[in-house]
C-alpha positions in Angstrom: 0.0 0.0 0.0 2.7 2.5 0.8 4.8 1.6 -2.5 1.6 2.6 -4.3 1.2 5.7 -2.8 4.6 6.3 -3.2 4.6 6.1 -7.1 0.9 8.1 -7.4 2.7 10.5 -5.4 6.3 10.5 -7.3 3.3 10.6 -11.1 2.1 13.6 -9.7 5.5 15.7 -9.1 7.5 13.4 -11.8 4.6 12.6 -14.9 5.5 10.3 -17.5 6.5 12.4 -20.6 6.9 11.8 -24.3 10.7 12.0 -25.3 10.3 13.9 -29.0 7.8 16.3 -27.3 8.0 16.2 -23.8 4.0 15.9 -23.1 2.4 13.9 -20.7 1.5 10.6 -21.7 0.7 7.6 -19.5 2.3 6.2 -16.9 3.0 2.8 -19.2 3.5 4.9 -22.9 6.7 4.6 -24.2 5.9 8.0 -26.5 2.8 9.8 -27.5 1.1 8.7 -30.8 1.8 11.9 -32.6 5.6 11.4 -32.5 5.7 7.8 -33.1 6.3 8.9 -36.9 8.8 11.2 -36.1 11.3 8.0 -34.5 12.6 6.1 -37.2 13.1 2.6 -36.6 15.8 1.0 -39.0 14.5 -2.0 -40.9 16.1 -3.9 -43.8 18.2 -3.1 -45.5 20.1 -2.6 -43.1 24.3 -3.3 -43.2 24.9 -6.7 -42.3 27.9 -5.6 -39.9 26.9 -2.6 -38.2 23.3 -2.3 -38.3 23.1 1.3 -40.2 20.4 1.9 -42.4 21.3 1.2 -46.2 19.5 3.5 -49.1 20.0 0.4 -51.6 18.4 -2.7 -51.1 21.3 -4.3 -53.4 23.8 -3.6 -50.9 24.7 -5.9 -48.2 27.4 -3.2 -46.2 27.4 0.1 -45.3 30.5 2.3 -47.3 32.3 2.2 -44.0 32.2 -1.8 -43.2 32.6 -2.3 -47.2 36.2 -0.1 -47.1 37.5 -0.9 -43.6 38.3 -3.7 -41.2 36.2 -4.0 -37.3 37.4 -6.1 -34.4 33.9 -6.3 -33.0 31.6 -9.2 -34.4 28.8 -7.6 -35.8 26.3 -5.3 -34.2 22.5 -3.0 -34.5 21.0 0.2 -34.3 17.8 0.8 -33.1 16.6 4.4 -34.7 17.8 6.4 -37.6 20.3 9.2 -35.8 17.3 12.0 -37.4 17.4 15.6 -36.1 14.7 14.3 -33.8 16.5 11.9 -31.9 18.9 13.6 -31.9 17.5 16.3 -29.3 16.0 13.6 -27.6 19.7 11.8 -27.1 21.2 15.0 -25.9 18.3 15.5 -23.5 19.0 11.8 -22.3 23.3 12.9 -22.1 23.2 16.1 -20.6 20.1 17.2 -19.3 19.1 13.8 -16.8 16.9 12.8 -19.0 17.2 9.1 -17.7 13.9 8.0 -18.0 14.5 8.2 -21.8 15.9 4.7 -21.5 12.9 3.2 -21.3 12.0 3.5 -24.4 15.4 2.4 -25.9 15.4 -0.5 -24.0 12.1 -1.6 -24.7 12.0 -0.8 -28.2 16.0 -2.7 -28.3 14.5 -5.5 -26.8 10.9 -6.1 -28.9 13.2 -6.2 -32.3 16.0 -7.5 -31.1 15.5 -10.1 -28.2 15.3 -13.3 -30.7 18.9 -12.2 -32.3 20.3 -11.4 -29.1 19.7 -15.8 -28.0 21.3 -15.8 -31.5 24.2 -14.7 -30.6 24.2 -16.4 -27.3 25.1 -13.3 -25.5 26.2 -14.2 -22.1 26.9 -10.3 -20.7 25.8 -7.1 -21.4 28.6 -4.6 -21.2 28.1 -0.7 -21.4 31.0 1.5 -23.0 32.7 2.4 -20.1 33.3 6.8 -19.0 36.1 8.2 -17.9 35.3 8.0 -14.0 36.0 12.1 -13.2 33.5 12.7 -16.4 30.9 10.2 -15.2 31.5 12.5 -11.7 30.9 15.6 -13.1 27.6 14.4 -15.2 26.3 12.0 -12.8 26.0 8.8 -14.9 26.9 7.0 -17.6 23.8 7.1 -20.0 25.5 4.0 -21.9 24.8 2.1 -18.5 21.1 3.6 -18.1 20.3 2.3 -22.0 21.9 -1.4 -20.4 20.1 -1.5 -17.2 16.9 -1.0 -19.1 17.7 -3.3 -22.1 18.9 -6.0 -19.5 16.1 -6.1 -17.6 13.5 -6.2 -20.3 15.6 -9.3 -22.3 16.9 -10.7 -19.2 20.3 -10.9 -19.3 22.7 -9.3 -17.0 24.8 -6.1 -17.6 28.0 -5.8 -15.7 29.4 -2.1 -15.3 32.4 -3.3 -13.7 34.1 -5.8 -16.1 35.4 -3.0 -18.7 36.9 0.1 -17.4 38.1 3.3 -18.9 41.5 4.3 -17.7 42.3 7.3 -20.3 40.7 10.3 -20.7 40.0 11.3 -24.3 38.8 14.4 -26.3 35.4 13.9 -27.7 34.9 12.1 -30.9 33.0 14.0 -32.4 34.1 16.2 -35.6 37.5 13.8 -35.5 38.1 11.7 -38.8 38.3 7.9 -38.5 41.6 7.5 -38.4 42.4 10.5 -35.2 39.3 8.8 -33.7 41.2 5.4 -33.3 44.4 7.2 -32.1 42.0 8.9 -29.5 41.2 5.7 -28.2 44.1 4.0 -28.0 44.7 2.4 -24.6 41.9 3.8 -23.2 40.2 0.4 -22.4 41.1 -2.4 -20.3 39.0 -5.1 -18.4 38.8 -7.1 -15.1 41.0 -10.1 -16.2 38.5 -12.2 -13.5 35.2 -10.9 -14.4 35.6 -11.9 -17.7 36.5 -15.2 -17.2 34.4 -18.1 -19.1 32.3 -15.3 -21.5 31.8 -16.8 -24.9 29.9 -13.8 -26.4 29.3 -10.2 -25.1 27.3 -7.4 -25.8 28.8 -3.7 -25.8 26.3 -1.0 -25.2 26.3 3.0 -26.4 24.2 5.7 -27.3 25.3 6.5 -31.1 27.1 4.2 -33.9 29.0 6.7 -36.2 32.5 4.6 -37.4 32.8 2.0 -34.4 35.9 3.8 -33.5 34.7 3.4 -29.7 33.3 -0.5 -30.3 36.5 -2.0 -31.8 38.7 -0.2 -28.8 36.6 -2.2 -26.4 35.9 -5.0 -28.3 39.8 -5.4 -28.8 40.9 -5.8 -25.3 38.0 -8.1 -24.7 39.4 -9.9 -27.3 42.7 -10.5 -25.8 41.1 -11.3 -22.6 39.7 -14.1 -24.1 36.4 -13.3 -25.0 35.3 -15.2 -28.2 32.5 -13.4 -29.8 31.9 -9.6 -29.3 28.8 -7.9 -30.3 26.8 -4.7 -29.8 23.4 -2.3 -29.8 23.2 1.1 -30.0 20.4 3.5 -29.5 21.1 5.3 -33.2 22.9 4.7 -35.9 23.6 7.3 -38.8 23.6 6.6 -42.2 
């Protein structure tokens, strides 16, 4: 009885909003049915390796997996990276938007839950933050999209196992090449909570050359670590 009155209480101060537009909705809506058109989902074609959204249906990979070699395994994206999600990611990054991650997770989970036994994911791993950045935003919203995710497919997400111990500049506006110097030895994992995982699955907010991805998946790799996959929120064409 008191939990109950707890959550009316924490609807009334703390209502249930619609990501795109930031109305009310109810307290089990994901997002309000006016802006359900303005999230694109990606569907086939799709790139076989990364998950982007393709514009030819002939093509099997996206320029970027066609001309260049990955270390992870293969991986999705769950919306098109449109002008639209893109305010609603930065919300979800800078502004505590948290409670955003529902509807990644649920929405990674419906399309993606049969793929995920597929790949016989044993982990869920979020892309680690540099611990005084994580201190000055609050949280990791790579971990928030995980926790959500994890608990809707039902596997496990373990924030420990993969650490950042380098500090980089942002990613953004560098070319592929600066953003894999950027990230070089900025990885590493817990050598004993890795032990005996088959097949992983890395965790971030936006796919744009999988710069980030192959950093981690590499040193999972030489941990061991047989199979490395990953889903992101969006992915840009």
């Amino acid at each position: 009885m008191l939990k109950r009155k707890i959550n009316s209480l924490e609807r009334i101060f703390f209502p249930n909003v619609c990501p795109v537009c930031e109305k009310v909705i109810g307290a089990k809506e994901k997002i309000c049915k006016e802006c359900i058109g303005k999230v694109k989902v990606i569907k086939e074609p799709k790139c076989e390796k990364c998950g982007k959204q393709l514009d030819e249906d002939e093509k099997l990979f996206c320029h970027d997996c066609e001309n260049g070699i990955h270390v992870f395994d293969k991986g999705v994206c769950i919306f098109e990276y449109t002008e639209e999600l893109k305010k609603v990611i930065y919300q979800f990054k800078y502004n505590n938007k948290r409670c955003y991650s529902d509807l990644f997770g649920y929405v990674g989970a419906k399309r993606y839950k049969k793929l995920l036994k597929q790949w016989n994911v044993k982990k869920i791993l979020p892309v680690p933050m540099y611990r005084k950045k994580k201190q000055k935003r609050g949280y990791n919203q790579a971990e928030e999209f995980g926790r959500v995710l994890a608990e809707y497919i039902g596997i496990d997400m373990d924030c420990n196992c993969l650490i950042r111990v380098r500090n980089t500049k942002p990613q953004k506006g560098l070319s592929k090449g600066e953003r894999c110097q950027n990230l070089r030895k900025a990885f590493a994992v817990d050598i004993e909570r890795i032990k005996g995982m088959t097949s992983v699955l890395l965790v971030d907010d936006i796919y744009t050359t999988g710069s980030t991805l192959d950093g981690c998946a590499e040193v999972l790799k030489k941990a061991g670590v047989k199979k490395v996959y990953f889903m992101c929120v969006a992915g840009g064409r």
